[in-house]
C-alpha positions as CSV (number, residue, x, y, z in Angstrom):
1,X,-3.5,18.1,-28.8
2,X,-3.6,20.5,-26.0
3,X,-6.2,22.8,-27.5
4,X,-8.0,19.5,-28.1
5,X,-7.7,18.6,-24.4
6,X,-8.3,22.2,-23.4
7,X,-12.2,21.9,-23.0
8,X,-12.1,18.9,-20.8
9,X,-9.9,20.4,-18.6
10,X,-11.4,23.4,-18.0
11,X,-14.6,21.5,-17.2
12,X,-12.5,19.7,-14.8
13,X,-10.8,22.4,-13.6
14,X,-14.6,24.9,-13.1
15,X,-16.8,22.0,-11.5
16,X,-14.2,19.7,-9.3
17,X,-11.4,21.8,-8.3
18,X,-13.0,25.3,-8.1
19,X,-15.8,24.5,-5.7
20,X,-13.4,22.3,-3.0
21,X,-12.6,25.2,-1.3
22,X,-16.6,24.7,0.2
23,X,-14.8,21.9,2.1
24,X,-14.2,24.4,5.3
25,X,-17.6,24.2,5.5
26,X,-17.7,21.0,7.0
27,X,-15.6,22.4,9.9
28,X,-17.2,25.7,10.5
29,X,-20.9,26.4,11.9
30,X,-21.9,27.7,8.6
31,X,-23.9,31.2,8.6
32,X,-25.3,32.2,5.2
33,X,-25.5,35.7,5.9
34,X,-22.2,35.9,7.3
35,X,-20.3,33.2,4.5
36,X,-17.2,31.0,5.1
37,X,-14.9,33.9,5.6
38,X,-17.4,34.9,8.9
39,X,-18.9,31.7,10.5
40,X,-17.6,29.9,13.5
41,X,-14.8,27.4,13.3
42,X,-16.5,24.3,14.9
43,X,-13.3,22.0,14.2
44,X,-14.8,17.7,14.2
45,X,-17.6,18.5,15.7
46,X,-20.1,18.0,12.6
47,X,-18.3,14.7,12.1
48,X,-18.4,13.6,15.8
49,X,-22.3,14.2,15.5
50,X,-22.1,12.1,12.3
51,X,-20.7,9.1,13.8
52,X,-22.6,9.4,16.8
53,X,-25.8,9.9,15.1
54,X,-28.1,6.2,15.3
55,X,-28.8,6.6,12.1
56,X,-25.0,6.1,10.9
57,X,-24.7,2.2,10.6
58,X,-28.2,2.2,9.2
59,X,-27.2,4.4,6.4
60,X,-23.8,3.1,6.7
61,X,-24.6,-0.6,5.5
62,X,-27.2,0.1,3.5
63,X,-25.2,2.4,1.3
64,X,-21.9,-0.7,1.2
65,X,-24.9,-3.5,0.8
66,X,-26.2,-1.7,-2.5
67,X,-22.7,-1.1,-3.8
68,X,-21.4,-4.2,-3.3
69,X,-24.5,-5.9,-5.3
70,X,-23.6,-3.8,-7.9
71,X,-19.8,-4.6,-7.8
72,X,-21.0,-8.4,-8.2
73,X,-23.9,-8.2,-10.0
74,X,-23.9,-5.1,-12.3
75,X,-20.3,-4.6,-12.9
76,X,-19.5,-8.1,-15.1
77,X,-22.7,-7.8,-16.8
78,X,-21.4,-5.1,-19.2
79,X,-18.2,-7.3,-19.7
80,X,-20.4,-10.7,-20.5
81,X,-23.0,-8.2,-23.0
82,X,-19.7,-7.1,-24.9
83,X,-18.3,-10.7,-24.7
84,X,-21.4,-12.3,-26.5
85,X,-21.8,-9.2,-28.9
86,X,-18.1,-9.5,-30.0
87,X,-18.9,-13.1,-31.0
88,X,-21.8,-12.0,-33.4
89,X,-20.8,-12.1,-36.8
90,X,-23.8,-10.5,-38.6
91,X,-23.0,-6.7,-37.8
92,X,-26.9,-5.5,-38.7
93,X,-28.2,-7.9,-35.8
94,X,-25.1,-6.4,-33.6
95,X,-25.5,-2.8,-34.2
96,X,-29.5,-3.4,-33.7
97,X,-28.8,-4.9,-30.4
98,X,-26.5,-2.4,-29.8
99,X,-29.2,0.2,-30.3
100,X,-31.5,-1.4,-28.1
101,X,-29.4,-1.5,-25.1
102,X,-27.9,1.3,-25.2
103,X,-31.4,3.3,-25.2
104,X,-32.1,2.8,-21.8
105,X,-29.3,4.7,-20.4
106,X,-31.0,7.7,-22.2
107,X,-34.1,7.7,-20.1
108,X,-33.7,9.4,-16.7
109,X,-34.4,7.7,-13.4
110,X,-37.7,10.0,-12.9
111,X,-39.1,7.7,-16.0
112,X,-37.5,4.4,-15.0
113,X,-38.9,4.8,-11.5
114,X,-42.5,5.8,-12.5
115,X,-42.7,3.0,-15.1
116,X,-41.6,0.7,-12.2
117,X,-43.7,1.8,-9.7
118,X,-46.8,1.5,-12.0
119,X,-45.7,-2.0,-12.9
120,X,-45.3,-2.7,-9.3
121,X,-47.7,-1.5,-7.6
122,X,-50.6,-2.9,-5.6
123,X,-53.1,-3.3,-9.2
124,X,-49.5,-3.0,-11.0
125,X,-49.2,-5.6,-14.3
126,X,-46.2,-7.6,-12.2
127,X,-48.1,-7.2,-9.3
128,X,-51.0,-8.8,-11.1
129,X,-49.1,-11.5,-12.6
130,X,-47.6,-12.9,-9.8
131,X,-50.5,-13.6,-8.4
132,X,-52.1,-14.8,-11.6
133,X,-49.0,-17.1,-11.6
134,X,-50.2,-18.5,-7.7
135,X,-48.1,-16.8,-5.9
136,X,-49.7,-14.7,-2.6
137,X,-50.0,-11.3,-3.5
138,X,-47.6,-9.0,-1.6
139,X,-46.8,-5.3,-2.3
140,X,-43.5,-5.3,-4.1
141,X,-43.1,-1.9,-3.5
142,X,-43.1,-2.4,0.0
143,X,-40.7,-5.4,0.8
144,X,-37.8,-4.5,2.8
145,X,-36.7,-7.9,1.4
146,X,-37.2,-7.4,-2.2
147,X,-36.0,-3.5,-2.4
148,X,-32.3,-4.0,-2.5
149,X,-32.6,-6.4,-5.7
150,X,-35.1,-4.4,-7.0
151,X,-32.8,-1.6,-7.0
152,X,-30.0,-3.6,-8.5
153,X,-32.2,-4.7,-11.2
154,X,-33.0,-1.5,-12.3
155,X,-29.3,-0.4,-12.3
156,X,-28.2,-3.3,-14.6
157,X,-31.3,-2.7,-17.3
158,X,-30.9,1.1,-16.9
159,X,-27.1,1.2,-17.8
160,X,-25.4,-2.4,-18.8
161,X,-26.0,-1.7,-22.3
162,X,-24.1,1.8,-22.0
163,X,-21.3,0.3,-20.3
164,X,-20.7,-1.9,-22.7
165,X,-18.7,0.7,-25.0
166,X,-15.6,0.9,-23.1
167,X,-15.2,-3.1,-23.4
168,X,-16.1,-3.1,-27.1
169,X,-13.9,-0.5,-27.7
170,X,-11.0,-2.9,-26.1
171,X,-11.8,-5.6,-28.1
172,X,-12.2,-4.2,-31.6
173,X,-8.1,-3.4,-30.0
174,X,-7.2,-7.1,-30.4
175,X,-5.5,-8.0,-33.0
176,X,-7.4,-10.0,-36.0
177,X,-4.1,-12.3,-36.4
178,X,-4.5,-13.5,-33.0
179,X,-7.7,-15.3,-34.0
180,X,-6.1,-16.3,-37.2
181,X,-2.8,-18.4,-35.9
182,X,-5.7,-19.6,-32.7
183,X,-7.8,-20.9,-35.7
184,X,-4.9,-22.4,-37.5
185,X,-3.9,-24.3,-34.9
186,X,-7.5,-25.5,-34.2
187,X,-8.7,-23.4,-31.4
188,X,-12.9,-23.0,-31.2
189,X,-14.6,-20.3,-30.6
190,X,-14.7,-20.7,-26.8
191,X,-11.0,-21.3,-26.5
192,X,-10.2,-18.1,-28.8
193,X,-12.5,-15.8,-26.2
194,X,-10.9,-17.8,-23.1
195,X,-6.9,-17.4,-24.5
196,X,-7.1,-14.9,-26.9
197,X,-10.1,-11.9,-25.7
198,X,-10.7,-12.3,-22.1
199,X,-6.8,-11.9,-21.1
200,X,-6.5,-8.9,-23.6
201,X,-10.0,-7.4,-22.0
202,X,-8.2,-7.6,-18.5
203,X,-6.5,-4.5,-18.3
204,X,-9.4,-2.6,-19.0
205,X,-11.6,-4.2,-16.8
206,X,-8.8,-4.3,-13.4
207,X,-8.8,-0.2,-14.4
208,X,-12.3,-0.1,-14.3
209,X,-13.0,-2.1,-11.5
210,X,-10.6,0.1,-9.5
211,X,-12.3,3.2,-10.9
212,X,-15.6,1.7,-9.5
213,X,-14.1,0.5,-6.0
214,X,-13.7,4.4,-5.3
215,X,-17.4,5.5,-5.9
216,X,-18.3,2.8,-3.5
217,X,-19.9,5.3,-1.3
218,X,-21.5,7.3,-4.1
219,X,-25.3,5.7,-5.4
220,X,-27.9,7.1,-7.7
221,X,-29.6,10.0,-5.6
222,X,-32.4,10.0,-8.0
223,X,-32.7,6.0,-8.1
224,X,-32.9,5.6,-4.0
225,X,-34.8,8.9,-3.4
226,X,-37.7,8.4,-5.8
227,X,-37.7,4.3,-5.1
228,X,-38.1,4.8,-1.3
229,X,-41.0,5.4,1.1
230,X,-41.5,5.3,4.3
231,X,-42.1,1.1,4.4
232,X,-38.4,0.7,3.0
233,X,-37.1,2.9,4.8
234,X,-34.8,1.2,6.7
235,X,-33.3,-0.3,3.3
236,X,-33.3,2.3,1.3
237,X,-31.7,5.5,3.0
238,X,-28.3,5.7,1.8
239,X,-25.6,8.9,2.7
240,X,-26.4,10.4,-0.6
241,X,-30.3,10.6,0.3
242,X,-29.1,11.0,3.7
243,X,-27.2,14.0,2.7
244,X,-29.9,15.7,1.2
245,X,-32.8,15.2,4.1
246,X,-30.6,15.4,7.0
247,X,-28.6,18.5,5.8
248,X,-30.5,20.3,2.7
249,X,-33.5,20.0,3.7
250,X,-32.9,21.1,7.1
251,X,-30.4,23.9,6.4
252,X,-27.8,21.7,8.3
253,X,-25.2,23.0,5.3
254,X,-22.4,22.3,7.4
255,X,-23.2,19.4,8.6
256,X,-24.1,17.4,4.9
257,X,-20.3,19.3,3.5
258,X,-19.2,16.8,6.5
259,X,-21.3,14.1,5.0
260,X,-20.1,14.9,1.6
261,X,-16.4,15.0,3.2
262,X,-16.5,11.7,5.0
263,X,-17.7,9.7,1.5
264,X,-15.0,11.1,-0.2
265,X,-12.0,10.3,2.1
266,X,-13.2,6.8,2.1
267,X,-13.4,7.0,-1.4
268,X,-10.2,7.8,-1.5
269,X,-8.6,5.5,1.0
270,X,-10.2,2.9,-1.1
271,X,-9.1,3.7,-4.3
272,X,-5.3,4.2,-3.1
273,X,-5.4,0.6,-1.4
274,X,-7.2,-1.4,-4.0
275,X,-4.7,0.2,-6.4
276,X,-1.8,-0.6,-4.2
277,X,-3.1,-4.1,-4.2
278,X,-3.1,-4.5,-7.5
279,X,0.1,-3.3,-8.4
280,X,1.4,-5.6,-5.8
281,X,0.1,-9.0,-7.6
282,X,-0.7,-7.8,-11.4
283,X,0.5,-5.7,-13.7
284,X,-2.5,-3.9,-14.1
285,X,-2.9,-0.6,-12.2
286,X,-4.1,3.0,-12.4
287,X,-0.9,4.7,-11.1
């Protein structure tokens, strides 16, 4: 079992524990010629200028607007897909539909975007009919007041089907004589799923859900970077593209480690009290 479990950790071990030791950079005036062990110890001042910066709250509520869509919108769609393909008794049709969801989360984000930009855009096929339908033609593309749905949309067709693994895997858990003693004593189909699979699908979806809470502050960098322009701006920087303009892009290395630093704390923070919460009033917890 431990020279089974021996890759994973390693990988673990290489990519997220091995490279924390960059986290000094957020605290130091970083020099590449002279390397962490020779640049300046600057102490909170990349993190002052961070909070300080006007473009903080922007980026800020931008970033907890997206996520939170997803929390409401994306996250129980993979949980109502596995529901309703649980229920299907032919297993060709179920493994077919299976197929077909799941393919989408095998196309990167550069495709997705194109395709939806050329959908989208001003001579775009949605673009077109819309206004075939009667409705004034706007540029999709370019509402500040469509963009955050757009985004959302694109998250839940892109990887609903993918997530939906995890929740079938939990069900095909349940116990087959469950159903039978539900159908005995005259339970429906509808009661079964509300007595019988949604309470045993619970635990896996409180652990998941608390899994999710803590990448609050992490988005699709690819999603957000190739979806925005300059019109959406205002919408559409989050701290991930944020990171990446502000402190890449500029050679501000320092500064975006601080970046990087501040989303994971609060990461953390909420992980630790959404856990604690849920330890407190269910039985369902990570730790």
């Amino acid at each position: 079992m431990y020279l089974l479990a021996l890759p994973g950790m390693a990988f673990i071990l290489l990519f997220d524990y091995v490279p924390m030791y960059g986290i000094v950079l957020a605290f130091q005036d970083y020099n590449p010629f002279g390397g962490i062990l020779h640049s300046d110890w600057v102490g909170f001042a990349h993190f002052a200028r961070l909070f300080k910066h006007p473009d903080f709250w922007l980026v800020l509520r931008n970033t907890l607007v997206i996520s939170l869509l997803n929390l409401v919108l994306f996250f129980p769609t993979p949980i109502v897909l596995a529901l309703l393909l649980n229920e299907v008794r032919s297993h060709w049709f179920q493994r077919t539909v299976q197929t077909i969801v799941y393919l989408p989360h095998f196309v990167s984000w550069v495709v997705i975007c194109s395709l939806t930009i050329t959908l989208m855009n001003s001579e775009g096929l949605v673009t077109q009919l819309v206004h075939f339908l009667g409705f004034p033609k706007v540029q999709l593309l370019l509402d500040t007041k469509l963009f955050w749905g757009m985004i959302t949309l694109q998250s839940i067709w892109k990887e609903a089907g993918w997530g939906t693994i995890i929740f079938l895997a939990a069900l095909a858990g349940i116990n087959p004589e469950l159903y039978e003693a539900a159908r005995v004593d005259g339970a429906n189909r509808w009661q079964q799923m509300r007595s019988i699979t949604i309470p045993a699908l619970m635990s896996t979806v409180v652990v998941l859900l608390l899994l999710r809470i803590g990448y609050i502050m992490s988005l699709s960098f690819d999603q957000l970077y190739i979806m925005g322009n300059p019109m959406v701006n205002s919408v559409a920087e989050v701290f991930d593209t944020y990171v990446f303009k502000a402190g890449v892009l500029q050679g501000n290395f320092s500064f975006a480690a601080a970046v990087g630093l501040f989303k994971s704390v609060v990461g953390l923070v909420l992980i630790l009290g959404s856990n604690y919460l849920a330890k407190k009033t269910s039985d369902n917890y990570l730790f």
